[in-house]
C-alpha positions, 0 to 999 in steps of 0.5 A: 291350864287351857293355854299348856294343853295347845303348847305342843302345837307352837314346835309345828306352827313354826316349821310350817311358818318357817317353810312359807316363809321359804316358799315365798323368798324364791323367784322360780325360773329366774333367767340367766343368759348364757353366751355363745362362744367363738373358737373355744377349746375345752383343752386349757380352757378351765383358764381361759381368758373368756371366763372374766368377761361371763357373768358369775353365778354366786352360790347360796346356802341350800335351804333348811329354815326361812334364816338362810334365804339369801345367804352365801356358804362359809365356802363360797363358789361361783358357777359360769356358762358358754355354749357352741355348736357342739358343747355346753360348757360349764365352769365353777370355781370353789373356796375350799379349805379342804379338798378332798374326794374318795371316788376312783372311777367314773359313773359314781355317786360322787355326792356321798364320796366327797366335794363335787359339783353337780350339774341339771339340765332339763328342757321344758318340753319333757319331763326328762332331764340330766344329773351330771357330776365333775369332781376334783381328781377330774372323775365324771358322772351322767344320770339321765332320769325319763322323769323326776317321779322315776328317780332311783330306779335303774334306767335312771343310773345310765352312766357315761353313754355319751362321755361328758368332758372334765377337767380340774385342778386344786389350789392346795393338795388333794385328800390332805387334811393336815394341811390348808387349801384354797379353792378347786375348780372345775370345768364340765364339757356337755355334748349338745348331741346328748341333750338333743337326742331326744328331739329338742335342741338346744338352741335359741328359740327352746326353752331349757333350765339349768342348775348348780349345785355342790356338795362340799365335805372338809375336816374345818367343817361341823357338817358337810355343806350344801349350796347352789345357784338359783338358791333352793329348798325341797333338793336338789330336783326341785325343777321350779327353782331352776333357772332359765338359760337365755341362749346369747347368739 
């Protein structure tokens, strides 16, 4: 009798034990080097040789229980950084047995819309940071939030005041779900000049984080599945699990 009356605790007991166990699987800031590239042309660039010789970033389950760290999406995918003087470029490259997106226009919450990728980039000298979205129709998308506890409001949502780059192309056929595809790739061009106007370069010798993440919809899927790279928990704001760019010269 005394032991039931404590039996409505043990659902709690293991949320909470699961979510430590979770807490405690992540590396914060891991680093990852981003080299600079020389004579890079975003034009034809989604397949230039360059990339095979960049590290690739493998994406992890997001995490919902203490069961997914360090596991990989049934739809893997792979994220990959050059800068220059003039752009940080960013690569990724999905499996995906359905592409597919409803979004018609840039500025959107492509998230809500169908497979994207999402791109964050915050320097550690502010609270200020970027949510920048390319999806597979070659649509764009930049919010700029002051701070992460001013997320919804309206000064959050100015889009496309400085044109991010994207290119795209599918492995299969756009927004067909009677048919099987193979992967989308993706490439995002991001002005320096934007994530510098606020007075930190973004160079050697600064310190910025990046993170990856994706959304992938598709009618083989029980649910619409999220990964990333670093490995997450708590959403996709979460600066801590964020990497570290290590700027290569």
């Amino acid at each position: 009798m005394k032991m039931s009356k404590w039996l409505w605790l043990l659902p709690v007991m293991a949320v909470l034990m699961a979510d430590a166990g979770a807490q405690e699987g992540f590396v914060p800031h891991r680093k990852i080097r981003v080299a600079k590239a020389v004579d890079f042309k975003f034009d034809g660039g989604i397949d230039s040789p360059v990339w095979k010789n960049q590290p690739q970033h493998k994406f992890m389950c997001y995490v919902t229980d203490v069961n997914l760290i360090g596991r990989a999406p049934v739809e893997s995918g792979s994220v990959q950084y050059l800068y220059d003087d003039r752009y940080l470029y960013v690569r990724a490259h999905f499996t995906d047995s359905d592409v597919m997106t409803t979004a018609t226009a840039h500025g959107g919450h492509f998230y809500i819309q169908g497979d994207v990728l999402e791109l964050f980039v915050k320097p550690a000298a502010g609270s200020y940071y970027w949510e920048i979205y390319g999806s597979p129709n070659k649509l764009r998308t930049r919010f700029h939030y002051q701070a992460r506890g001013m997320l919804g409001m309206p000064s959050g949502f100015a889009a496309n005041e400085v044109p991010i780059l994207v290119d795209a192309k599918v492995d299969g056929t756009l927004n067909d779900a009677r048919d099987t595809d193979r992967s989308w790739t993706v490439l995002l061009g991001v002005p320096r000049r934007e994530l510098e106007k606020y007075g930190t370069p973004f160079a050697p010798g600064n310190t910025w984080y990046i993170f990856a993440s994706r959304y992938n919809y598709g009618a083989g899927l029980p649910k619409e599945e999220l990964s990333s790279f670093p490995q997450i928990q708590n959403g996709y704001h979460s600066h801590e699990h964020y990497a570290e760019i290590i700027f290569g010269k």
